[in-house]
N, C-alpha and C positions, 0 to 999 in steps of 0.2 A: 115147346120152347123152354130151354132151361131159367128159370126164375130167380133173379141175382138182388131182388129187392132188399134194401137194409145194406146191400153190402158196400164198402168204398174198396175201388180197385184203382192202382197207381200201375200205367205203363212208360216202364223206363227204355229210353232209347236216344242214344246220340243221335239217331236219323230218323227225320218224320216229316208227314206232307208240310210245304207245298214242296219240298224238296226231292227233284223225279227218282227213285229209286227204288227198287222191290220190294225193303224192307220196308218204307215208308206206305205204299198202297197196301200193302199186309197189316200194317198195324193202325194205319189207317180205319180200314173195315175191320176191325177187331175192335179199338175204341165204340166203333159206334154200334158195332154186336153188342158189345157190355151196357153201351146206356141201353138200347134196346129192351137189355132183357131187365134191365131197373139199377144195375148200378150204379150209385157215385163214382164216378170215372174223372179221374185223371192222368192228364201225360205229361211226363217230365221230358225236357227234352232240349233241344239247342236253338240260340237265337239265329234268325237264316240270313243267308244275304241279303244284301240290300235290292236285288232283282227281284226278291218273292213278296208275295203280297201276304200277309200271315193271314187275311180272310178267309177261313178252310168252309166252302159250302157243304150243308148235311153235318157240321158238328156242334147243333146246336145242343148246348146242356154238357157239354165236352169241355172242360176245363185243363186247356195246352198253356203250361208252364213252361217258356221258354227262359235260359241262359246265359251269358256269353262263354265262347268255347274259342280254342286255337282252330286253325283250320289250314290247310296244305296251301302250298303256289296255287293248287286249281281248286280250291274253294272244298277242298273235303276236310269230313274230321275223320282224319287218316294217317296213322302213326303214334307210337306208342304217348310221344308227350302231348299229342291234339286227343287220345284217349285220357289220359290223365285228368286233362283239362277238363271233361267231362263229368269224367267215375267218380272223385273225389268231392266235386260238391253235390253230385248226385249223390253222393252217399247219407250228407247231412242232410239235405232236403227227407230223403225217406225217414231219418235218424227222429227229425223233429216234427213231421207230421203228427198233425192231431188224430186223426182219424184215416185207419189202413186196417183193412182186413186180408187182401191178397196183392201181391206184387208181379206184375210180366216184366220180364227183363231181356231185352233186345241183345242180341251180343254184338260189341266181342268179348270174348272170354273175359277180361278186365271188369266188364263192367257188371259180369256175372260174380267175379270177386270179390268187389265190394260190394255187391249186392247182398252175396251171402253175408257178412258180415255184417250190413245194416240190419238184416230182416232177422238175423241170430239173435241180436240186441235188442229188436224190439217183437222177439217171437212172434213174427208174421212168417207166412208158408209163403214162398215165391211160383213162380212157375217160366222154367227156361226156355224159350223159343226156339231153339235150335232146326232153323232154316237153314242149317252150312255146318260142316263141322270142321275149327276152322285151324286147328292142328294140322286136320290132314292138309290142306290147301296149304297151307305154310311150308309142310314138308315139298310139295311139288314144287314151290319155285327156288331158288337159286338164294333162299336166305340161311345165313348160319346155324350149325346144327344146334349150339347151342340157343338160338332163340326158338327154333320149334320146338326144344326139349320143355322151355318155360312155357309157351304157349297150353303145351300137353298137359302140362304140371296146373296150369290156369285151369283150363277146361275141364279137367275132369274137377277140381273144386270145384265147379260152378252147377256142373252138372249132377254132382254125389249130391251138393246140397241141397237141391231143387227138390220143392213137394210133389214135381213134376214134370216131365220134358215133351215139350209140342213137337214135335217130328216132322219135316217137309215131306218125307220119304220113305217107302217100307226099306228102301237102301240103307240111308241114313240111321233109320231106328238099327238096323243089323250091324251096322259097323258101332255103333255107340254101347250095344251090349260087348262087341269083343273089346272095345278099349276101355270102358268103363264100370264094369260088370251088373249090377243087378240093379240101377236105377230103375226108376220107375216113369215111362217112356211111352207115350202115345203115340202115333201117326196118325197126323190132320191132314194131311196132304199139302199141296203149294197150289196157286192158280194166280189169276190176273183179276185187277178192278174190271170188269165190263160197264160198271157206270164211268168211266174215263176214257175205257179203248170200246171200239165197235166200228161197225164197219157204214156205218151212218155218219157222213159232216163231209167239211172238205178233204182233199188228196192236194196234196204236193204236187205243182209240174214243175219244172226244169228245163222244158224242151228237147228232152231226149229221153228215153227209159234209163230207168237207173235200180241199181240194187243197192240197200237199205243194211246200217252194222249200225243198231242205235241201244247203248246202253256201254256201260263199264268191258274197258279192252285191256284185262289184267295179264298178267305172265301164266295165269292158270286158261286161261281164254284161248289164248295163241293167235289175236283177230290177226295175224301181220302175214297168213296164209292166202288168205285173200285179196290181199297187195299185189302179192306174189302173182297168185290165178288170176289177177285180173288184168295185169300183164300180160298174159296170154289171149287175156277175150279178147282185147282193143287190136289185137292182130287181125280178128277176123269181123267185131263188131265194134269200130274206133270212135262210132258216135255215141258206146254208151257211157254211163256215169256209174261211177262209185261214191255212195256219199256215208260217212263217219258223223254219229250224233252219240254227244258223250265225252267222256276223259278216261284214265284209266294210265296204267304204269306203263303201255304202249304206247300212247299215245306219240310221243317225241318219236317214235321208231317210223311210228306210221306216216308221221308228214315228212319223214327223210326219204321217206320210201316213194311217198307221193313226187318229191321234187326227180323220183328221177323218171317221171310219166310223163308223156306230152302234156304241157300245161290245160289247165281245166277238165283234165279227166276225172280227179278226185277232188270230193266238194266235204269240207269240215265245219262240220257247227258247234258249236258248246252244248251244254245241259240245256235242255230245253221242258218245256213244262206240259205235262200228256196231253195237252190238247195239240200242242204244236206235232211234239210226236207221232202223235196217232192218226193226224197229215202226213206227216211223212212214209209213215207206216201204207198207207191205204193208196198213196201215189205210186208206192212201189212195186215192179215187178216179181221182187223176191226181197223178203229179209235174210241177212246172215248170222249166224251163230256160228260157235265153235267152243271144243273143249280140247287142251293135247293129250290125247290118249295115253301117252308115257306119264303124267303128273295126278292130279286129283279127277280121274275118271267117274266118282262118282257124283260131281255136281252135275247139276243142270241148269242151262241159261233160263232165267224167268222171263229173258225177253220174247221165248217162243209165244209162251202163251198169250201175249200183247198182240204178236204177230198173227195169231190163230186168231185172237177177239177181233180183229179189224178185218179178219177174211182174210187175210196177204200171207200166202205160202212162202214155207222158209227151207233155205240153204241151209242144211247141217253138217259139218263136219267135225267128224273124231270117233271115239264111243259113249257108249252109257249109257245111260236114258234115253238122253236126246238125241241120241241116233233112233231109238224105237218110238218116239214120240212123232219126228220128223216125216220117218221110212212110212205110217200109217194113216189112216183117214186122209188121205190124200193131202194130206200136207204139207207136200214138197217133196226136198229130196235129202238123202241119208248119206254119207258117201264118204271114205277114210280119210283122213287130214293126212293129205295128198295133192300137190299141185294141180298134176292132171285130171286126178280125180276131182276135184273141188273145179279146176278152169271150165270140165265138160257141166255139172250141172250147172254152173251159174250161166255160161251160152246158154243151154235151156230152157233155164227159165227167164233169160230178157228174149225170147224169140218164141216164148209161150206166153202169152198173159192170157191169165186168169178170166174166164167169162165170169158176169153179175151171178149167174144160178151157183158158180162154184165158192166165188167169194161169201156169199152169205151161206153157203152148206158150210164154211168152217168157222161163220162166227156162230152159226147155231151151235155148234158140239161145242162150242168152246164155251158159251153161257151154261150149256147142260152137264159141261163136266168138269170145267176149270174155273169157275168164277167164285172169286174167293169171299163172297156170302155165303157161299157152304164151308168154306174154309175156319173160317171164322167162326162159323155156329159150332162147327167143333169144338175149336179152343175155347167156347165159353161152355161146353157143359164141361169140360175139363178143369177150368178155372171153377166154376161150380160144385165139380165133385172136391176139390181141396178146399175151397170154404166151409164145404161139409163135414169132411172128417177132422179140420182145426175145430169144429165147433163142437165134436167128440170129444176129443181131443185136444185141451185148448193148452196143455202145455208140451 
């Protein structure tokens, strides 16, 4: 286990537990990797809604320095002045810390911005988390070319100036050397909390089977395919349910779509907190995922690996990853982002449910190969090796 003793580590991020999100359960278990291996660890980060309780159990000795931040209609910090809102006194917080030896910095690109700029001034080494790269997602939706131009422009600053870059993906590292060139770029992989998702606790009922879309429904997503397909299923299986857990830029699209279904076929909830989720997750016949194959192909939804922790097989649709992820270890099903295509497996899977030996055959691989305590022990011998050569190297 890499040994971090002596050292003070500051993780910056607009988004952090109890708020349910992927970047939050990721830097979540990375905070508490760093106390672990002996760091002074803190997190900078934003003050949450009034629904969250800031109690974070398991981070004790964890010092979470919350803000106030702008925050969207649905409660995100999301947009470039609710970024702002963030970056800019994040920057002085890092500026006038007494004691910093390394910095993790959450993106978006912005806040990698003035990241670099705080930690140039007080020559500390950073190190960039790059879970998304988020140029290219910019480019695949429908937003002006000159703001993906800026984004581009953001990101590779963020990234050039980084001691180092965490990588979700051996995908992700290979597109970061053709856009960015000779950084210097690790792959830690991505995975899920399995202390939060497993397939142990309650299940959601509803009185009918229902397939499960729980997590952010962005213009990169496309979840509004399954609207569509599910349109279709209620043809042939009208007592089943579609239920929506989450917000997301579709969201407006999705409940227009829903009013035009026999009433109570589609069931909407808001943000909900993983324990809630991971009920819903384990009631469900199948979860849904999607990427648009035409847009940012190389992401992958993190809520598969939620879905795998809780045993509950997932509908995929599009390419990338996560169609190979899906298509494998019996995980469900893979299948083009396609009406028919997506309509026939989701009938299969509410007219297959999952027996107990198979549910827990996928939360086993899922602890063995995606639980992001391995995740995390990565990114701290990483943040370790840059403590090391600053301490070479101290100017």
């Amino acid at each position: 286990m890499t040994d971090l003793s002596g050292l003070h580590v500051a993780v910056v991020s607009r988004i952090y537990l109890p708020e349910p999100a992927a970047a939050s359960f990721r830097l979540g278990a990375l905070a508490r990797a760093l106390r672990d291996a002996g760091a002074t660890t803190t997190v900078l980060t934003t003050a949450v809604p009034a629904e969250y309780s800031t109690v974070l159990p398991g981070h004790d000795a964890i010092d979470v320095r919350r803000f106030p931040v702008l925050r969207d209609a649905m409660g995100y910090v999301r947009g470039y002045v609710q970024y702002m809102s963030f970056d800019i006194p994040a920057m002085f917080r890092v500026l006038f810390r007494r004691h910093l030896d390394v910095v993790v910095v959450e993106p978006p690109p912005t806040t990698g911005f003035f990241m670099r700029i705080a930690c140039a001034i007080r020559r500390v080494p950073y190190v960039y988390y790059a879970a998304d790269i988020w140029s290219d997602a910019v480019e695949s939706t429908d937003a002006p070319a000159a703001v993906a131009r800026v984004v581009r422009v953001l990101e590779r600053w963020a990234i050039r100036g980084a001691a180092e870059v965490v990588s979700a993906s051996p995908e992700f590292t290979e597109r970061m050397h053709e856009l960015f060139g000779d950084a210097r770029i690790t792959t830690i992989g991505n995975g899920v909390d399995t202390t939060s998702f497993g397939p142990s606790g309650a299940r959601k009922e509803i009185g009918a089977p229902y397939l499960l879309y729980a997590g952010t429904a962005s213009e990169v997503h496309g979840a509004v395919i399954f609207m569509d397909a599910f349109a279709r299923v209620l043809e042939s299986e009208p007592q089943a349910r579609l239920v929506f857990v989450g917000q997301g830029a579709e969201r407006d699209e999705l409940e227009r779509r829903a009013g035009e279904l026999p009433a109570g076929s589609v069931h909407f909830e808001p943000r909900l907190s993983s324990d809630e989720v991971s009920a819903w997750i384990r009631g469900a016949r199948a979860t849904l995922a999607s990427v648009r194959p035409e847009g940012y192909h190389r992401a992958f939804p993190t809520k598969m690996y939620a879905s795998a922790a809780c045993g509950t097989r997932v509908v995929y649709a599009g390419s990338g990853p996560g169609r190979d992820f899906a298509g494998a270890n019996g995980m469900g099903w893979a299948v083009d982002y396609e009406v028919d295509a997506v309509a026939a497996a989701m009938l299969e899977a509410l007219r297959t449910d999952a027996t107990d030996e198979q549910r827990e055959g996928i939360a086993r691989w899922a602890v063995d190969t995606v639980s992001l305590g391995a995740v995390a022990a990565r990114a701290v011998t990483v943040v370790g090796s840059v403590a090391r050569r600053r301490e070479r190297h101290p100017d």
